[in-house]
Structures are given as structure tokens and as C-alpha cells.
N, C-alpha and C positions, 0 to 999 in steps of 0.2 A: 255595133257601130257601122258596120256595112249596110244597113238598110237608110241611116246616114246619107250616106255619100251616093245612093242611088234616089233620094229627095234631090240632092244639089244638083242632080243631073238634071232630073225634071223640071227643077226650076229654068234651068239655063237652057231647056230648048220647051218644054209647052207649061206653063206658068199655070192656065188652069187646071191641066191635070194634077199638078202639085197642091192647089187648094183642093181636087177633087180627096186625093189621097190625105191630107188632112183629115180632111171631115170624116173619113172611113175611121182612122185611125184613131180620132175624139169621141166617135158615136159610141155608144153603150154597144152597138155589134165589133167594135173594131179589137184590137187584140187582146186584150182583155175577157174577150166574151168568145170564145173558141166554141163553147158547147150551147151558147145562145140556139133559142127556136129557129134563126134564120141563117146557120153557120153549115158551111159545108160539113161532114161527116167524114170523108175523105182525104184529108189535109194529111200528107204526109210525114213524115217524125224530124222533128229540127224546125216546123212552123207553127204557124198560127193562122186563124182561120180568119177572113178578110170578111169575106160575106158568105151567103150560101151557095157563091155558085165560083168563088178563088180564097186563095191561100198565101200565103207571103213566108218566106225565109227567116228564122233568126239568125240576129245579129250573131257574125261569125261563119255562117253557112251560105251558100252562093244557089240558086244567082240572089244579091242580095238586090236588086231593084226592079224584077220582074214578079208580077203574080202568077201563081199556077193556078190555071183553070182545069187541068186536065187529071185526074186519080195516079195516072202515068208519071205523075211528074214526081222530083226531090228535091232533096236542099242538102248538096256537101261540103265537107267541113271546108274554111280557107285555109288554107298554111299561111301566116303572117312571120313565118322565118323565110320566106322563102321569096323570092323574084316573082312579080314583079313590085309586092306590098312590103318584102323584108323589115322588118324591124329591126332597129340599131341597136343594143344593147352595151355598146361602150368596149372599152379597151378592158382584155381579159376577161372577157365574157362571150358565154354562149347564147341564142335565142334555142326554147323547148318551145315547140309546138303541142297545145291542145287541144280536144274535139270543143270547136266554138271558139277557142280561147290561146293563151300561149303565154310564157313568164321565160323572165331571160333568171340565169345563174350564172355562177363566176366559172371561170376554166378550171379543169383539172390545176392542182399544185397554186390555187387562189383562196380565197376566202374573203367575204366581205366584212370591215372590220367591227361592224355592230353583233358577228357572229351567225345573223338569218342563214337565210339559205338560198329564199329567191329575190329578186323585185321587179319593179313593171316596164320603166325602160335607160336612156342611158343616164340621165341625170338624178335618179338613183344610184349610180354604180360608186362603190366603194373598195372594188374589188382589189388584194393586194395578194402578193404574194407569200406563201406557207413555206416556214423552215421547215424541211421532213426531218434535220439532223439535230434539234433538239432532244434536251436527254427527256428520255422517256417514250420517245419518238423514231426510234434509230432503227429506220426500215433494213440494215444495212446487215452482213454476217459481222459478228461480232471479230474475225478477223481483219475485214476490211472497215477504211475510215470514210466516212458518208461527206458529201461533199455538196452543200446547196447551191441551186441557180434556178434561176427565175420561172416558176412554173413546173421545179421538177427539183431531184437532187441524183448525182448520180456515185455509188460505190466502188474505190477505188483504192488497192491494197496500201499499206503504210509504207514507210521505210524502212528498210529490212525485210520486205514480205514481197511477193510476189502470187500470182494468180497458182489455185494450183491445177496440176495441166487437166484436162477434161471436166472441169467445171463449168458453168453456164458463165455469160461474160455480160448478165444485166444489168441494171440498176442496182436490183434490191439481193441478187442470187449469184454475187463474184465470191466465191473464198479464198483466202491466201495460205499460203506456209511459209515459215520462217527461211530465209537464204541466209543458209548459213559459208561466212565471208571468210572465216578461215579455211574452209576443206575447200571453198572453188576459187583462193586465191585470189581474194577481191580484199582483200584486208591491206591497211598500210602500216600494220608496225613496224618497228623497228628489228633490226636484224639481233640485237642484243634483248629482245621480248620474244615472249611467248601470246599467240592469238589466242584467244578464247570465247567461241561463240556465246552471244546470248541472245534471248528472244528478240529479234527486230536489229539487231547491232551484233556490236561486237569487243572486245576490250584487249588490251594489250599490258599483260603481266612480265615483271621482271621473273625471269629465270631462277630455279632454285641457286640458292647460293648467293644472288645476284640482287640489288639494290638499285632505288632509283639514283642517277648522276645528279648529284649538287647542280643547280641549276637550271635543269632539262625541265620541259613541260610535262606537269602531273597530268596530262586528263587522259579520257580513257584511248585514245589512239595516238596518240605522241609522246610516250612513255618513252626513255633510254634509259637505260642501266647500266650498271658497275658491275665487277666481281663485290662481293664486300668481307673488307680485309677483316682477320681475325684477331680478336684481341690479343697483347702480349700479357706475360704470366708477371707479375709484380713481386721484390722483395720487401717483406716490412723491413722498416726502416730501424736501424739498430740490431737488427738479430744478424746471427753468423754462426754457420750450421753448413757442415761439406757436407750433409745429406741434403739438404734444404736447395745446395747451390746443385748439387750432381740431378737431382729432382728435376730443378727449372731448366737447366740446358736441355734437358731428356724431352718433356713435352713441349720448350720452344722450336726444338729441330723438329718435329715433327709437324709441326705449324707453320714452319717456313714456306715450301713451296704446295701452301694452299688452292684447290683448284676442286669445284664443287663437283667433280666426280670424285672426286677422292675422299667424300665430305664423310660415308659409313668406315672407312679403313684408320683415317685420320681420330673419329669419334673410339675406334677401340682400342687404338695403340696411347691414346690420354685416358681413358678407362682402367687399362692396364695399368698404367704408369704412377696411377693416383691408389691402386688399390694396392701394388704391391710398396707403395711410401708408408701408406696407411699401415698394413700390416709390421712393417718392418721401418719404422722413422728416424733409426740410428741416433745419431747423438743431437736430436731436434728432444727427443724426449731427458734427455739433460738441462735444455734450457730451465729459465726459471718459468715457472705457470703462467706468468701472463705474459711474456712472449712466447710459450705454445699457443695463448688466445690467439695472438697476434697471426702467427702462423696460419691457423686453421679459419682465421676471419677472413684472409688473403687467397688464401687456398680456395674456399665455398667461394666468394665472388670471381675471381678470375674463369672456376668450371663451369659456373653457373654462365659467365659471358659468353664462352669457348662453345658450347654445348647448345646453344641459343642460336649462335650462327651456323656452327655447321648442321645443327638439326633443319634448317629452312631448309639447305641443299639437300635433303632427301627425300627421296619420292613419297607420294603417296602411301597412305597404308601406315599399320603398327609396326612396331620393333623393340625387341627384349634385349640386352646387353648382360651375362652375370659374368661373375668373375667371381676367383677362386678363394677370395678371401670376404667374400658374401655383399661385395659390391653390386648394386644391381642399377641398370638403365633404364625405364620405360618413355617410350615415343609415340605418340599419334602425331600424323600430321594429312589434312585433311581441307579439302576447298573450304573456304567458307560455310560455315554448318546454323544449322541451328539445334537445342535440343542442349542434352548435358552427356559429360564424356567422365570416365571412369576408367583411371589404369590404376589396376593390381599390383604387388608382389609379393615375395613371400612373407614380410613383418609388416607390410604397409599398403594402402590404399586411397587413392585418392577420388574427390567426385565434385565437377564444378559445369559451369556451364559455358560451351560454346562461346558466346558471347564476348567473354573475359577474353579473349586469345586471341581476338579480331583487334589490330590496330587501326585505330580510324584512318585513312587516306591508305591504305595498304590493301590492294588488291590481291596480293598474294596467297598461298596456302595458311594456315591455322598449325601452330603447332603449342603443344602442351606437353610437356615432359615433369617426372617425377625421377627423384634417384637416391635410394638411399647408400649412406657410405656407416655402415658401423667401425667402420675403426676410427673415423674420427672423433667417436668417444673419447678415445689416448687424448688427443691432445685438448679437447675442451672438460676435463677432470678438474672439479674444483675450481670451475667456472663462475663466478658471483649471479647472483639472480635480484633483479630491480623487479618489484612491484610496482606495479601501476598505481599513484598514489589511492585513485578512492581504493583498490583492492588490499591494499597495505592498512588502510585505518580500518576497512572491517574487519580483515585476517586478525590486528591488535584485538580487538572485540571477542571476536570469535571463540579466537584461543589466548584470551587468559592476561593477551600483554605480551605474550613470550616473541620470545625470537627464533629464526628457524635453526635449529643446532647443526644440520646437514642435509646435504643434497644428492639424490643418487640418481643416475640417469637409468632408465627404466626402459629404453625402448632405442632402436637405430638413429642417427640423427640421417633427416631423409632433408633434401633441394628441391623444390617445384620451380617451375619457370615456364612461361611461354612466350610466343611470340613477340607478343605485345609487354612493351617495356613498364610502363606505369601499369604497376602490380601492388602500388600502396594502399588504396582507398579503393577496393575494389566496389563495382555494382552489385554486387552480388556474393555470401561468403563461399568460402572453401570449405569442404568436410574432408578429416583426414579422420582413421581409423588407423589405429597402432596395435599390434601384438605385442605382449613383451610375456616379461616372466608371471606367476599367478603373485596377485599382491592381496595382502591384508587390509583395507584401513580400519581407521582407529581415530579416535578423538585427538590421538596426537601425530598423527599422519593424514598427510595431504597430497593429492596426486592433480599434479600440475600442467597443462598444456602451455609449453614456450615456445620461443623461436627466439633464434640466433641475429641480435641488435648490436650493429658495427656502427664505432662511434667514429670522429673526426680522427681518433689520432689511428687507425688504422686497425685498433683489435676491438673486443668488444663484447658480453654477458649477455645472458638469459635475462627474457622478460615475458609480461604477459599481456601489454598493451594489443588490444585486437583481435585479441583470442582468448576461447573460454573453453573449458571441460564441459561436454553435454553430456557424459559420462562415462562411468568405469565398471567394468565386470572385474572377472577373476586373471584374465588375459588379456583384455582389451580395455582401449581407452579412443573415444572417439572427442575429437575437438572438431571447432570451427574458429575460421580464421578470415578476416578480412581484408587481408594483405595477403603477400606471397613473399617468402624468404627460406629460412631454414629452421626446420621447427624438430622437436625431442618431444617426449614426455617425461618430466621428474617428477620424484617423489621428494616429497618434504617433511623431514623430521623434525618435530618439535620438542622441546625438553617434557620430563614423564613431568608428571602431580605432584611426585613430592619433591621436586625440584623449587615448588612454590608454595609446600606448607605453608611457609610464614603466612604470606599473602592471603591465601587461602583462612587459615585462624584470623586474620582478622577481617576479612570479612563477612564471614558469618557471625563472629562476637561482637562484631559492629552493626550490623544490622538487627541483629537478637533485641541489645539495646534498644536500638532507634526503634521499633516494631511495639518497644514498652512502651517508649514514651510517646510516642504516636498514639497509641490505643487509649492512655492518659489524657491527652490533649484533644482529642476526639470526644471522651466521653465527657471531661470538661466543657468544650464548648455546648454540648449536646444538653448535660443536665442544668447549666448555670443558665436560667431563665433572666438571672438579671442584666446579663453582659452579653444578651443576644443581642444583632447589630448584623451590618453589612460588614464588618471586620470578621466578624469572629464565623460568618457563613464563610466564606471564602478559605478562613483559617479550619473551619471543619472538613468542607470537601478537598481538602488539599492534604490533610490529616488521612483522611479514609482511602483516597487514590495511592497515598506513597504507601499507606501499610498496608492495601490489597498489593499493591506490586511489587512491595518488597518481602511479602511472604509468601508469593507464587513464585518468586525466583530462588529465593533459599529450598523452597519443598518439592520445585518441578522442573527448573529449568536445566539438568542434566539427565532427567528422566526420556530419553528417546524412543522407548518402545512401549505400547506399541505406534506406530509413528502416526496414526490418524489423533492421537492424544497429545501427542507431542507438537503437532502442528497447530491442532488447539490453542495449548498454553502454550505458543510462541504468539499464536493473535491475539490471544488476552493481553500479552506482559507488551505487548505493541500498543494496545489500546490503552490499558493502564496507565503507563508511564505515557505518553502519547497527553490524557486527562491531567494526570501530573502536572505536567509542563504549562496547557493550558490557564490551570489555577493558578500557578506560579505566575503566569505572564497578569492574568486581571488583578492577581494580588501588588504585579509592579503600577501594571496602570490605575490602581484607586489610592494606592501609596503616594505615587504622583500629587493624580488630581486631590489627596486630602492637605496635601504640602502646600500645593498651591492656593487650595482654597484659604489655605490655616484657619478654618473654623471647623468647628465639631458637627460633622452632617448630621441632618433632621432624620434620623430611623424610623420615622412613622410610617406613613402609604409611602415617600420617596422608595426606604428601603424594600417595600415589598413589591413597588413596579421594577426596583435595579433585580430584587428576587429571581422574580420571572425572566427575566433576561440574561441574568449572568448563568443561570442553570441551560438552557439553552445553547450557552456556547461554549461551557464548561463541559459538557458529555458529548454535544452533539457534536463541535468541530471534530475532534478525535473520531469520535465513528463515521464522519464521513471519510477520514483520510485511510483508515482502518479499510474500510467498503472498498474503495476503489482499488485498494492494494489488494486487496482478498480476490477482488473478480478478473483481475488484469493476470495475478500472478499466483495464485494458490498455493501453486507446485512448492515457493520456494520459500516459503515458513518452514524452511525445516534445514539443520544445517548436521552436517556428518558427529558433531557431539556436542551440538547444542539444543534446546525448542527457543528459535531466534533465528531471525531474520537471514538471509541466503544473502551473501557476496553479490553473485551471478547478477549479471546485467544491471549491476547499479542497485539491486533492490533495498541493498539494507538503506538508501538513503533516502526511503519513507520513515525511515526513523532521525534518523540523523539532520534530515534539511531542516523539518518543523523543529530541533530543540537548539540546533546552532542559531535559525532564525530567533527563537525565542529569549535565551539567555542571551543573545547578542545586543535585541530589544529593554528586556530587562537592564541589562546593563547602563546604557543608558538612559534608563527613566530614572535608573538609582543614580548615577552621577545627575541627574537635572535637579531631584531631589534634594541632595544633600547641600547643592550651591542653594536653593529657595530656602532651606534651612538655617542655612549660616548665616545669611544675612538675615533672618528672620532675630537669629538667637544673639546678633549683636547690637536691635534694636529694641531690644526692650530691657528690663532693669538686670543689673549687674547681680542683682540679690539670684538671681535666674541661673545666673552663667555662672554658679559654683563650681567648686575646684570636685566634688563629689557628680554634681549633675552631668557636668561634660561629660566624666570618663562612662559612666553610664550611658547617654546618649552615643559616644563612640563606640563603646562594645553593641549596645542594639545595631545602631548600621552597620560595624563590619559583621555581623548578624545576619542584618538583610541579605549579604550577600550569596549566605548560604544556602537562607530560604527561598529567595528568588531563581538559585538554581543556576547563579553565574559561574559559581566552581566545577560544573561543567564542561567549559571547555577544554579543561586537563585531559580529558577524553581522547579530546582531536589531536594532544600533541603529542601521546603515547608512540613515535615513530622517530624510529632511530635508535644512535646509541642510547638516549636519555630515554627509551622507553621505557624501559624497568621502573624508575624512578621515579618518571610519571604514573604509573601506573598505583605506585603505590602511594604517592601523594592523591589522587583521585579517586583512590578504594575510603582511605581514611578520614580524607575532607568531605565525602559527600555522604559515609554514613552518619556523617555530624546532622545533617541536615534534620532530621527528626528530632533530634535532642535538641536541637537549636530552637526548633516551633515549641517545643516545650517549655523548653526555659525562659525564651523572651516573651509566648505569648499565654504562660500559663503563672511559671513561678516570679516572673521580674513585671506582674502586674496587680495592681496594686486591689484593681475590683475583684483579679479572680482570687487571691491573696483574702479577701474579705470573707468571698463566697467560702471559701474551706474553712474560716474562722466559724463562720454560722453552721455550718456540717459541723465542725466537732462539735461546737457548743450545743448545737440538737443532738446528738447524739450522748454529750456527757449526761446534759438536762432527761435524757428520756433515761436512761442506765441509772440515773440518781432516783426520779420515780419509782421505777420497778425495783431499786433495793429501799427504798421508802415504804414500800408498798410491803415487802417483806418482811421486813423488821417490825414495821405495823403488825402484821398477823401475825410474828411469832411474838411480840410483847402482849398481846390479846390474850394468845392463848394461854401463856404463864398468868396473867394474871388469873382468867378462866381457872387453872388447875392450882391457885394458889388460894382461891377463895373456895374451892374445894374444899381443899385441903381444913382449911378454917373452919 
């Protein structure tokens, strides 16, 4: 461009020079032609060769409007950044000089927003400025917070941090450390708080012993607290007992002038107080037994309160408490933790996690305490124990129906507690591990994991809602629990075997039975070709399910050993009776729909497409429900004397849901059915609705009942006092059930009634033959030896 602007010159003072220099520049010698026959040789680097005797500049290189005539001469570069040609390149932009040439860029801490990198001048420029403190981008020490400004960013410590001293003090190269505000007295809590440094800040904790003030602002620097006062000791209401009253004075006074340095001396003189009661209860052990509950339900809650407060007031760190009559205390209390914490002692053990003992909005320490008191045995002796309902209808199950004969407490009764009050529904369970004496079990012993459930009126029983046995050795018994309170291990004694002969003879004599005529009604519908049908299939597999699983429970279901067999035949008799029920239920739903239809369905292809389908659902539902229980829970097909379903975590009610579903369904197809009947049987002729036909027709439907497998639910109400009685209406009514498919759908019908008339008669007709046949050869032969004879 500079050889340019040295033509414009030319023209504006000698005009024909400028046409001269044209016509060089047009001629086939002009720059184009450098190595042309008539071109200088000579022309130095950055031109071109004019004629043979000068040379010219390129554009960019100076001088740009003279010729060099002389070998001597150059051409160097222009700077066009530079005065007095500078080039403008815009706001936030550089001009770069090149040889000949030159391109503007944007400034350090810019970019232009198409992304390039250079362009040519300033009405190109796009240039904007670069966050460096974008994430990903954080030029800055990961101490310090990066701070953008225009063209730049600069790093600058946070709050709470500070440079730390002989560091560099740059942009990119400041580090900080934390200032910590409690030790240099920069902090503002309250004089009733404790400071406690954290990274970049600082927080203000109520004092051990000490509580936020009703009212006061919770956040983390304008905390004030309280002492917090300690619970009082409570009388149940109704009892009267001068050991009970000499007891409460003894640890109220000692709780009176509370003051959390006194919170360890305070903690062992109600340690004391509680173990030498326990040991020695005077005339409390006179009372009547459920005002001892009462007592000892008053007692656990009150130490449980006591012990919760004053444990906050102690320092840091573990702590053991025993006493003489084998009371024991254990303590952690601990900053905010994460992780899971474990206290010991000699019959007990606990292990939970951290977590649980943080109260939400409670800055405080973490505390967790366990304590066991074995003398409080005395007063919870003969203590009632509730079952969690689903665990009370499988236990009926289980064991036979029975009821528990007694209860023996097997292990210390031990108190957990922690800081944090909602202890009911925890996040997370508790594991407790018990020592006790070496136990036996037995098919009619049960060892039980409870805890101590105080009701409204002040006292309160064993239960097992929340907690389960994960199991038991010779010594030990470990539970989990998802609450926190006060928990034992009992043993439960059930009445022996021949407590239940009766029960026992019948059913196995009942079932013997039913197994006949099952296997009757089976081979009946099986060989009668002529009364095959979608009735009588349905009436088959429902034949072959109830006598496969009612003679795997007569032959094996007390067989426990060895136990990989025994878990076996407990997922058979699941499956089995599981198929059972499903037949049961399609034999209510075609019962329905053939009431409803009231016409005689078409058995041709119809039947053999319902075929294919009802077998289908008839095996397959059951094995899927089967499946899933097998893969989920394996373990617990097996129960301490039964091959049948586990208690434990709800399991048995893969058995139980699909048959209360099912007879419950049935039930109502058979009530729908019998109203489409009635009105059927009152509109057609009277000749019909004999005083013979009725009663017939009623005994089939209360019939139905049994086959459909609604008598059932006598199962579920085995609980309670009336269990016995249920149980034994339930053993008797449901071994009916196979005799019942016999009779209604073998002997009280009238085609299959036909079919056995043509069985004997073939069979007399064939017997009548073969002694025809006989008597033929032996008259043969006499005659033979008479014409002999002759």
C-alpha cells in the first residue's frame, strides 16, 4: 500500500511522471517481470525490479516512492503501529507489527467474541473482556477467592482468611490461612457460649450443661444460653411404697442444686441410689405386679431424662460408671463425628452410628450412652409381652396355634439414650449384642428381642414392634432395633406336643382322608373321557396341587435336618399351596362367569384356547411369586421347627397376602353368584324349585365355600383368647376341603355317577366272559372224556 501513496504524491506535483511510472508498472517489464532480459540483477530483498537499470520497494517496506538505481540501496520494513502511520485498532486492542505487514489483537484479559484471534482494523474489533474466575478457569490459590475486573482479575483472601505472611502478594500467587477468631479474640459470642473455630468463621456453642434461651437468636454468632434445668423424679400414680417415697427424696436432693460442674459427682450419686433400690426394693416388691411395671416404667424414663442432661455437662472423651450390684454406665460424648461408635460392657454391647446423636439445629457435643440395670429384672417379673400383630399371626402358624405358657428374662435389662431426643424412627438401626446364660432352643422355645413400651396410663409390657433377633448362639443374642428405649432378651416357652394331641390326631386323620379322596377325584376327572371340560380341568389341577401339598406337609414339613432340605420342602409347600389357591381363585372366577352366562359353555376349540391360558396362570403366577421370595430372602425358608416360611421381616406374608387376597376375592364372586342364581331359580318353573332340589343346591354352595378356600380366613383369626378354638375349627373345616371336591364333584354328579356305572358294567360284562369262556372248556372237555368213555 505504500508504493500507493508515493503515486498520489507524484501525481500532485509532476503528473507526467505518474503516467511515466504507470506504463513501467503495466509493461510486461514492470513488476511482474523481476527476472525479465531487461531487469536489473541487483535489486535488493523486499523489491522488485523496475527496469534494468532501478528497482522499486514493496509494498510495506520504505522508501516506498523512490527507485533504487544504485546495488547500495534497501527497502525496510514500515512499522504501521507506530507514529507517524499508527494504525487504530479500537478500544482494548493492541496493533502487532509485521515484516511488510501488521494485524491488530485484543489486550491481554480480552477476547474477541467470535473467538479468532486477530483482525485488520478497528471496525473489526469485537474485543470484550475475559472472566479468568470462571469455574474451570480459577487462575487463583485454591485458598484465595478470585475477583474479575476489566482486563484482568485480581486474588484476594476470603473471609476468615487472611494472606499468609511471606507469600507473594500477586494476582494469581496470594495464599491465605484460616484466622482463627476465637484464640485472637475477634469473635462475638456470648459470654454464656463457648467459640469454636471453623475454617473461614467461627460458631458460638452453648456450654456443656447449658441450652439455648427460649427466644435468643439461634445462628451461628448470637447464640445465649441457659443452665438446663434437670428433670424431676415422678410418682406413679396410685402406688405407696416408703421405699419408693425414701428412693425419690434421695435422688431429688441430689438434683436440687444442679450446676454443670457437678454434672460427673451428681451422675454417680443417682447411679448409686438407683442400684442400691434395685438391689434391695423393700416393700415395692410387695406391691402387686403391675404396679411394679408401673414403678420400673417411671424409674427407666425419669434416669433415662436425668442422665441425658447431665451427660451433655461432661467433657469430652469416654466414661465407665459400675457399681456394686452390677449396674453399669457407659458414655462417649464427642464433637460432632461422623462414622459409627461402639460402647461395651460386661453383658452388653452396643453399635450405632454417629449420626443418630446429632440433634438437628444443636451445635453442641454428641453424646450416646448405654446402661444396664439388672436388678430391674425384680420389678419387671411377669411382665405381659404384645406381639406385633403380623408377628403374632405367623408365631399362631408357626407354632401349632399355641399360646406362649411363660416368659423368662434371659439377659440384663439395659437403657440407650442419646443426645438427640427423637429416638423413635431412627435413620438408621441399632445393633445390641446380649450375653446371658447358655440356652437351648427347641421347636417349642423362642428367644425373643423386646424393649420396654410405656403406655398412657403410666406402666407398661414387652414388645417387639422395631426390633428383630438376627440371632442367637449358646450365650449370645444379637438384635436390632430402630428405635431407642429399653430393651431385654426373653425366652418364650410354648406348651410341649402333647399338650395338642387332640389337635394333632386330627389332623393328620384328616388330611389321610382328604389325600384319598383327592387322589379319587384326580384319577376321576383324569380317566372320565366323557366329562372332560373346562370344569373338570380346573377341578383336576386343583385335585393334584392340594394332594401334592398336603402330603408334603404330613411327610416333611417337621423334618429340619438337614436344613439345605428342609428349606427345600418349605419352598415346595410355598409353591404348592401358593398353585392351590390360584386354581381355587379361576375355579371362583368361571363359577361366576358360567352363572352369569347361565348357559352350558361350548368345550370345543373355546375350551382348548381358555386351556392354554388357565395353565399359564395356574403354575406360572405361583412361581413367579415363589422366585422373587427365593432371590430376595433365601435365608429365611427355614423356621427353628418348622420347613415354612420365617417370621423375620414380614416374610411369611409372601404366603399370607396372595391367599387373604384370594379367598377374600373368591368370596365375593361366590356371594355375586348365588344372588345371579336366585333370581335365576325364581324364574323359571316351580316343577324346578323342588322341596328336594333346593336342599341339594344349598348344600353344593355352602360346598363352594369350602372349595374355593374361603374357610380360610379362620387362619388369620387364630389370635387371642379364642385362638385355641380357632385353630381347631380351621384344622377340621379345611381338611373337609378335599372330601368336599369329591363328593360334589365326583359322587353328587350325576355324568360322573354314569361313568362308574359303565366301569362296573365293563368290568362285570368282561368277568362274565372269562367265566363263560371257562365253563365252556371245562363242559368241552367232559363231554370229550364222556364220549371216551362210550
Amino acid at each position: 500500500m505504500a508504493w500507493f501513496a508515493g503515486l498520489w504524491t507524484m501525481k500532485n506535483r509532476h503528473p507526467i511522471l505518474l503516467l511515466l511510472a504507470l506504463c513501467v508498472l503495466l509493461s510486461p517489464q514492470g513488476a511482474g517481470a523481476q527476472h525479465g532480459p531487461a531487469c536489473a540483477k541487483w535489486c535488493p530483498p523486499n523489491s522488485v525490479c523496475v527496469s534494468g537499470t532501478a528497482c522499486r520497494c514493496k509494498l510495506g517496506f520504505s522508501p516506498p516512492d523512490k527507485l533504487i538505481t544504485s546495488p547500495t540501496g534497501t527497502c525496510d520494513d514500515i512499522d504501521e503501529c507506530a507514529a507517524p502511520l499508527k494504525v487504530s485498532c479500537g478500544k482494548f486492542a493492541d496493533c502487532e507489527n509485521t515484516e511488510g505487514s501488521y494485524y491488530c489483537t485484543c489486550s491481554p484479559g480480552y477476547e474477541l467474541e467470535s473467538g479468532g484471534k486477530n483482525f485488520s482494523n478497528e471496525s473489526e474489533n469485537t474485543c470484550r473482556d475475559v472472566n479468568e474466575c470462571i469455574s474451570g478457569q480459577n487462575p487463583c490459590h485454591r485458598s484465595a477467592h478470585c475477583i474479575n475486573k476489566p482486563g484482568g482479575h485480581r486474588c484476594q483472601c476470603r473471609r476468615g482468611w487472611r494472606p499468609i505472611p511471606g507469600s507473594p502478594d500477586g494476582p494469581d500467587s496470594t495464599e491465605c490461612e484460616d484466622v482463627d477468631e476465637c484464640s485472637s479474640g475477634q469473635h462475638q459470642c456470648h459470654n454464656s457460649t463457648v467459640c469454636s473455630n471453623t475454617l473461614g468463621s467461627y460458631k458460638c456453642r452453648c456450654r456443656p450443661g447449658w441450652e439455648p434461651a427460649p427466644g435468643s437468636p439461634n445462628g451461628p454468632k448470637s447464640t445465649v444460653c441457659r443452665e438446663i434445668p434437670l428433670p424431676t423424679w415422678t410418682r406413679p400414680a396410685g402406688v405407696h411404697s416408703q421405699s419408693l417415697s425414701h428412693f425419690l427424696d434421695k435422688v431429688q436432693n441430689l438434683s436440687r442444686d444442679f450446676k454443670p460442674v457437678k454434672a460427673q459427682n451428681i451422675i454417680q450419686g443417682v447411679l448409686q441410689a438407683v442400684d442400691e433400690f434395685l438391689e434391695t426394693p423393700g416393700d415395692v416388691k410387695t406391691l402387686p405386679g403391675s404396679q411394679q411395671h408401673c414403678v420400673a416404667t417411671h424409674l427407666l424414663l425419669d434416669l433415662e431424662g436425668v442422665l441425658r442432661v447431665l451427660s451433655q455437662a461432661m467433657p469430652e472423651g469416654s466414661a465407665t460408671f459400675n457399681y456394686s450390684a452390677g449396674s453399669e454406665l457407659s458414655l462417649d460424648v464427642q464433637e460432632q463425628r461422623e462414622g459409627h461408635v461402639t460402647l461395651s460392657q460386661n453383658k452388653a454391647e452396643m453399635q450405632l452410628s454417629w449420626d443418630l446423636a446429632q440433634e438437628p439445629g444443636n451445635r453442641g457435643p454428641s453424646v450416646v450412652g448405654l446402661m444396664s440395670l439388672p436388678g430391674m429384672g425384680r420389678l419387671l417379673a411377669e411382665a405381659p409381652l404384645v406381639l406385633e400383630p403380623e408377628q403374632e399371626m405367623a408365631n399362631e402358624i408357626n407354632k401349632g396355634s399355641l399360646q406362649v405358657a411363660s416368659l423368662v428374662l434371659l439377659s440384663d435389662v439395659i437403657s440407650a439414650f442419646l443426645s438427640n431426643t427423637d429416638t423413635w424412627n431412627l435413620s438408621s438401626p441399632v445393633t445390641f449384642t446380649f450375653s446371658h446364660l447358655q440356652v437351648t432352643t427347641s421347636p417349642r422355645h423362642q428367644v425373643l428381642c423386646v424393649f420396654w413400651d410405656h403406655d398412657q396410663s403410666g406402666c407398661g409390657h414387652w414388645a417387639t414392634t422395631g426390633c428383630r433377633t438376627m440371632g442367637t448362639k449358646d450365650t449370645s443374642t444379637t438384635c436390632s432395633c430402630s428405635h431407642l428405649s429399653s430393651f431385654a432378651v426373653l425366652m418364650a416357652h410354648y406348651p410341649t406336643q402333647e399338650e395338642d394331641l387332640a389337635l394333632t390326631v386330627i389332623t393328620y386323620v384328616g388330611l389321610s382322608l382328604s389325600l384319598l379322596c383327592l387322589l379319587l377325584a384326580a384319577l376321576t376327572f383324569l380317566l372320565c373321557k366323557a366329562i372332560q371340560n373346562t370344569s373338570t380341568s380346573l377341578h383336576l389341577h386343583l385335585s393334584i396341587c392340594l394332594f401334592l401339598a398336603h402330603l408334603l406337609f404330613l411327610t416333611a414339613i417337621d423334618r429340619t435336618e438337614p436344613k439345605v432340605l428342609c428349606a427345600i420342602t418349605a419352598g415346595a409347600l410355598h409353591y404348592l399351596y401358593l398353585a392351590s389357591f390360584t386354581w381355587m381363585l379361576l375355579e371362583g372366577l368361571h363359577l361366576f362367569l358360567t352363572a352369569r352366562n347361565l348357559t352350558v359353555v361350548n368345550y370345543s376349540s373355546r375350551s382348548r384356547v381358555q386351556g392354554k391360558v388357565l395353565l399359564p396362570v395356574g403354575y406360572g403366577v405361583p412361581a413367579v411369586i415363589v422366585a422373587i421370595s427365593v432371590a430376595s430372602r433365601p435365608h429365611l425358608y427355614m423356621t427353628t421347627s418348622r420347613c415354612w416360611l420365617h417370621t423375620e421381616k414380614g416374610f411369611v406374608w409372601a404366603f399370607l397376602g396372595p391367599i387373604c387376597t384370594i379367598f377374600s376375592v373368591n368370596f365375593v364372586l361366590f356371594m355375586m353368584t348365588l344372588l345371579i342364581v336366585k333370581r335365576k331359580i325364581t324364574s323359571i318353573s316351580s316343577d324346578v324349585s323342588n322341596l328336594q332340589n333346593t336342599r341339594m343346591l344349598t348344600f353344593k354352595a355352602t360346598a363352594q365355600l369350602f372349595i374355593l378356600g374361603c374357610t380360610w380366613c379362620l387362619g388369620v383369626l387364630q389370635v387371642g383368647p379364642a385362638a385355641q378354638i380357632m385353630a381347631y375349627l380351621f384344622t377340621i373345616i379345611n381338611i373337609l376341603q378335599g372330601i368336599f371336591i369329591f363328593l360334589v364333584y365326583c359322587l353328587l354328579s350325576q355324568q360322573v355317577w354314569e361313568q362308574y356305572r359303565k366301569w362296573i358294567k365293563g368290568n362285570r360284562k368282561s368277568r362274565g366272559e372269562s367265566e363263560s369262556y371257562t365253563l365252556s372248556g371245562k363242559s368241552m372237555s367232559d363231554t370229550s372224556k364222556c364220549s371216551t368213555a362210550n
